[in-house]
C-alpha positions, 0 to 999 in steps of 0.5 A: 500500500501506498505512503498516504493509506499507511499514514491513514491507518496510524491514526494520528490527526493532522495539525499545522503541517504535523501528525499528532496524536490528541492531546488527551490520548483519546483514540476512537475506533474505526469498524468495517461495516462490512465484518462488523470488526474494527480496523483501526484506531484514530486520534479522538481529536479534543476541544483544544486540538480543534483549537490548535486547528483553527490557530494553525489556519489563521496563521497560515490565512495571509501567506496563504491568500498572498499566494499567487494563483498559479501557484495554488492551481499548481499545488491542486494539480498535483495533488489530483495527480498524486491521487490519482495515481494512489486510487485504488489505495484509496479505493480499498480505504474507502470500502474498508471504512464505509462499506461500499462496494469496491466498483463503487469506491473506485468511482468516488475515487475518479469523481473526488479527484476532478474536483482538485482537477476542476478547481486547479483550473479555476484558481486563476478565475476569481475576476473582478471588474472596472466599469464606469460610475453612472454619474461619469466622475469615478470608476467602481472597482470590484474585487474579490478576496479570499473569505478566510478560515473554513471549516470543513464538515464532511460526512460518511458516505462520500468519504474523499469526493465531499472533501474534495468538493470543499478542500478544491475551491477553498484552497483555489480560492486563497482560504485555508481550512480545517476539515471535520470528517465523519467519524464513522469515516475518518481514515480517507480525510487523513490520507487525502491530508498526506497527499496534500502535503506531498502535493507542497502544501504548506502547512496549516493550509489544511487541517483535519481533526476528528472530534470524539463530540462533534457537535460541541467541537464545530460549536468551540470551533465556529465561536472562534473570531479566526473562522469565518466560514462553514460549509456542511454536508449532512442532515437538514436537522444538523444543518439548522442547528449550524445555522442557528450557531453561525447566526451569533456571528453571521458566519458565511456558510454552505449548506448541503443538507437532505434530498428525497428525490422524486423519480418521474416516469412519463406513459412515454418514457423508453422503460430500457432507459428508464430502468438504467437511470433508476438503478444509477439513481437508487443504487449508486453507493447502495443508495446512501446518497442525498441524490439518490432516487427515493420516491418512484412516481410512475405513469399508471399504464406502464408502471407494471412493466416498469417495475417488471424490469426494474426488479429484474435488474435488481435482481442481478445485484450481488451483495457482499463485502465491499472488498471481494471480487464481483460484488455490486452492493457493499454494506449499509453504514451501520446497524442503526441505518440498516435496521432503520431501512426495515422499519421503512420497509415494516411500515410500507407493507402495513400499510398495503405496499407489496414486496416485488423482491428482497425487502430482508437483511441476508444472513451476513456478517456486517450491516447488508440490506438486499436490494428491495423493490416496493410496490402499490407504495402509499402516499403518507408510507415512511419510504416516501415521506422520509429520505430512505438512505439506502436500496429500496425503491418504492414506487407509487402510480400517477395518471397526469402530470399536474398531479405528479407535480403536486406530488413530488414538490410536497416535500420540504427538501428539493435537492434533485429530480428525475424525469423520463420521457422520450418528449423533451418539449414535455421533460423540460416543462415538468423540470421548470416546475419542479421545486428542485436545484437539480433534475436529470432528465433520461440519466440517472446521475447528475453529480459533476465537479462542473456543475453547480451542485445545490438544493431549494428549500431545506436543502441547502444554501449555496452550491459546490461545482462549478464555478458557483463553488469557487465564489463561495469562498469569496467575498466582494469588495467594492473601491470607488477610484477616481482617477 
């Protein structure tokens, strides 16, 4: 294995350029989701070590920004090559400690890594202007800065690709950081970490701790005058609570919180496509992803045939450990998670939804759900109100647009939708009035580091991609010049 996966199993958290353990001694066991074991031990970061984080990047904030952007383009290239060329390390690391397949980690690995690319090349893009005042006596020049210190606050289920979606625009912006990972999932961000540094970075730029409470750590963190941003990934709850905390200091912040994405199935939709996207929506990373595809809302003259085909196809899934050859769906996060998705399945079926296939845990060691299809799904059914996590697929039956609408905006979130039909007259009109951020439209992925990825409503605030990601860890500022 490689230097960075070597340095991620020692444990130690990374501090101003330094590999240390916490200042208490405390470690927190790291458990493969797919054996249930516990694989390693990491560095249980205390208050003060998150402290020491926040002081490192404030030390380093000026020359940081100082740094000419070529130069920072430089150092994110190379680190996107330097990942790349250690992914399949990186790969069985994330497998190992988030229980993903290792067709699936290898994926994130490819995604995580365009963001460095992406970002490299926006380094040089911060461009501000000069036009003349209306009034004809002075210029108004504008220009933007790096905001300041970032936290970082990741979380387990895209270990690398939600760290690279924040660390890239960050450090192409001129922002030094401190990142939070999960603690479910903390060894990838440790690793990245040693590839940042064999990239050049210079030290305190980037910092990764991994509180034992993370809840009171972000609190101490964000409290502290040198932190002047947050950006988030997580749960909408979570996501208030920060909110509410940066509100004190009216903190810039980037909110990535939950989705319960509706998956439209027009009478007209090509099945063989429709299929295809729904298996990439629901199944990518075994369904634990805010974009996945949660509600299937399909055309009552074809849904038959639809859900024919979809169990089909689900059906060919193998489920195991992450780690062993040919195996499409790894592990549930957690026992807690999967054991959540069961009482998702107990109550659909209660209340008159029928099982077309799995919908049981299979007698594995680790956390494994088998892939389930639910069918004559009822509006008001935990599966289609609350967002699911995982691979289960319930589908309920529509018979007009308008009604569709109605019912895929009834949510509070509105990360992303899904729309299929061979009539793009159509899809797009069903796309502008569905109260989402982002909607695919005959695919069932729409995650690009060139795109602008963010929600309506609950879901968030702000975007990461594209170049709408790079302007987050901007501010304006205004100069009247006369001259």
């Amino acid at each position: 294995m490689g230097r960075a996966y070597d340095v991620a199993l020692r444990g130690r958290h990374y501090i101003d350029g330094q590999w240390r353990d916490a200042a208490d001694g405390g470690r927190l066991e790291v458990e493969d989701p797919g054996s249930g074991t516990v694989v390693a031990e990491v560095a249980a970061s205390t208050e003060q070590d998150c402290l020491d984080a926040v002081a490192a990047a404030g030390e380093a904030a000026e020359r940081w920004a100082a740094t000419a952007p070529r130069e920072r383009a430089e150092i994110l290239r190379r680190a996107f090559v330097l990942l790349v060329e250690q992914g399949e390390d990186f790969a069985r690391l994330i497998t190992l400690e988030s229980g993903k397949a290792l067709v699936e980690s290898r994926g994130e690995v490819a995604y995580g890594a365009e963001f460095l690319r992406w970002f490299s090349e926006e380094a040089c893009r911060a461009s501000g202007s000069v036009v003349t005042a209306p009034s004809g006596d002075y210029r108004i020049l504008t220009q933007l800065q790096p905001v300041g210190v970032s936290l970082l606050v990741t979380p387990w289920n895209f270990p690398l690709a939600m760290a690279t979606r924040k660390i890239g625009p960050a450090l192409a912006a001129g922002c030094t950081t401190v990142l939070k990972p999960a603690k479910l999932t903390p060894l990838t961000a440790l690793a990245l970490a040693q590839v940042f540094e064999d990239a050049g970075l210079p030290p305190g730029v980037v910092n990764v701790v991994v509180p034992r409470s993370a809840s009171a750590a972000t609190a101490a963190m964000m409290a502290d005058r040198r932190v002047r941003k947050v950006s988030f990934t997580g749960s909408t709850d979570v996501g208030k609570a920060l909110l509410a905390q940066a509100a004190g200091r009216v903190l810039r912040t980037s909110m990535e919180l939950g989705g319960n994405a509706p998956f439209i199935v027009c009478a007209d939709a090509d099945l063989d496509v429709a299929v295809d996207a729904a298996m990439v929506a629901k199944l990518r990373n075994g369904g634990q992803s805010c974009t996945a595809a949660n509600r299937f809302y399909v055309h009552e003259s074809v849904e038959a045939e639809f859900s024919r085909r979809f169990a089909e196809a689900m059906a060919r899934v193998t489920v195991g450990h992450g780690l062993q050859p040919g195996v499409d769906l790894g592990a549930v996060v957690s026992r807690a998670e999967r054991d959540g998705m069961l009482e998702m399945i107990a109550d659909a079926t209660d209340r008159g939804a029928r099982v077309a296939l799995g919908g049981n845990a299979p007698d594995l060691p680790g956390h494994f759900l088998q892939p389930t299809l639910l069918r004559n799904v009822s509006e008001g059914c935990r599966c289609l109100t609350d967002e699911i996590f995982g691979p289960i697929a319930p589908v309920a039956t529509f018979t007009d647009v308008d009604e569709v609408v109605e019912r895929a905006n009834a949510v509070e979130v509105g990360l992303v939708a899904y729309v299929m039909s061979r009539d793009h007259r159509a899809a797009l009109g069903i796309a502008d009035r569905l109260e989402t951020g982002m909607v695919g439209i005959n695919r069932g992925k729409v995650s690009d580091p060139a795109a602008p990825f963010g929600g309506w409503k609950e879901s968030g605030l702000g975007r990461e991609g594209g170049h709408e990601g790079l302007l987050e860890y901007l501010e304006s500022k205004y100069i009247a010049v006369a001259w």
